[in-house]
C-alpha positions as CSV (number, residue, x, y, z in Angstrom):
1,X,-28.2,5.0,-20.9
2,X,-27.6,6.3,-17.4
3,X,-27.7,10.2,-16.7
4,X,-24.5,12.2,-16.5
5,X,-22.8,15.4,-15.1
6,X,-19.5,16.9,-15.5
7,X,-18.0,16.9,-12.4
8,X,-14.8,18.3,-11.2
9,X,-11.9,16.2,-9.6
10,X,-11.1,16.9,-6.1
11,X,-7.5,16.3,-6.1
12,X,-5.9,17.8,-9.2
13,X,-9.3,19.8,-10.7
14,X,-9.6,17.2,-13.9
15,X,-13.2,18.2,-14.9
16,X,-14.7,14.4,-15.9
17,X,-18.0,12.9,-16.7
18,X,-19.5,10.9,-13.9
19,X,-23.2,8.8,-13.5
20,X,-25.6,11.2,-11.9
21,X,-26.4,7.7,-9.4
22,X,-22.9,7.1,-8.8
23,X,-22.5,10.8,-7.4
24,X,-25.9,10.3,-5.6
25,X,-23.9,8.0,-3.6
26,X,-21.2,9.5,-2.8
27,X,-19.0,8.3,-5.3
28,X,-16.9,10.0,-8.5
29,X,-15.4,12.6,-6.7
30,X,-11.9,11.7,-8.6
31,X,-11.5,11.6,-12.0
32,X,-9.3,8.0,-11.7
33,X,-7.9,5.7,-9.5
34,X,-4.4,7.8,-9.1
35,X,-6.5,10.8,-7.5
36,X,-8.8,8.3,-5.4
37,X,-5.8,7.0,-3.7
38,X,-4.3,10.1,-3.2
39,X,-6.9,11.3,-1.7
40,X,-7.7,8.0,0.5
41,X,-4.0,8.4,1.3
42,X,-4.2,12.0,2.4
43,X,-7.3,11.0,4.4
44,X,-6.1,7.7,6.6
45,X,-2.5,8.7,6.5
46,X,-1.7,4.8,5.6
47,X,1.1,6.0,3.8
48,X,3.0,7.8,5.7
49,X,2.8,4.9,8.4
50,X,3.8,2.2,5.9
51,X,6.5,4.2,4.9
52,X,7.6,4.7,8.8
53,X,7.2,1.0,9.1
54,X,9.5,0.3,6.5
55,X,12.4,3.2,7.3
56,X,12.3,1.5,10.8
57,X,12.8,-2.0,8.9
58,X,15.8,-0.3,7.5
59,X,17.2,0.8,10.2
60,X,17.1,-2.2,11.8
61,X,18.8,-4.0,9.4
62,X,21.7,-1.5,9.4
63,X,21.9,-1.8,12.9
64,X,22.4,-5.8,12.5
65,X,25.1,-5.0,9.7
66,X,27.2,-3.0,12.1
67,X,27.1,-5.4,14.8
68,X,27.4,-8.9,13.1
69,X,23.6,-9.8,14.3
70,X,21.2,-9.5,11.4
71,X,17.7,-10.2,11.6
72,X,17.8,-13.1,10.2
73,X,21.1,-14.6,12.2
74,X,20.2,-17.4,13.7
75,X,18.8,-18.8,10.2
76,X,21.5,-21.6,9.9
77,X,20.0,-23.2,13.0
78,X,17.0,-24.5,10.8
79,X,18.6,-26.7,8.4
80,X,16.4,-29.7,5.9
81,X,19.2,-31.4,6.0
82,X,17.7,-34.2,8.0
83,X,14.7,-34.4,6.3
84,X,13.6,-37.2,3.8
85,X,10.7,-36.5,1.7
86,X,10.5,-40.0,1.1
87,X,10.1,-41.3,4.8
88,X,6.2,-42.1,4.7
């Protein structure tokens, strides 16, 4: 059996019990996968920019309802209607 220490979380202050080796490393410093990505999250800012990516998504696509011109407004030009899956 591997050795142990309590170790608290750095997010939300969970105390947890965490391999001795795994700590060693640099690892454990959350108590579960929640915390981890918080704090990986809070650390890169990721989500912040994926949620910016989206909101701009968004607003496109309420700009394209107000005018007519969606994003996808030209998709009736690309038609299978002359396509025979049986030509060989």
């Amino acid at each position: 059996m591997s050795a142990t220490c309590e170790c608290k979380c750095k997010v939300c202050g969970v105390m947890f019990t965490a391999r001795v080796a795994d700590r060693k490393r640099g690892w454990a410093k959350c108590c579960g996968k929640r915390c981890a990505a918080i704090k990986r999250e809070r650390s890169t800012g990721t989500y912040r920019s994926n949620m910016a990516r989206i909101a701009a998504g968004r607003a496109r696509e309420a700009y394209g309802a107000d005018t007519g011109e969606g994003y996808f407004a030209d998709a009736h030009l690309f038609s299978n209607e002359e396509h025979d899956c049986n030509k060989g």
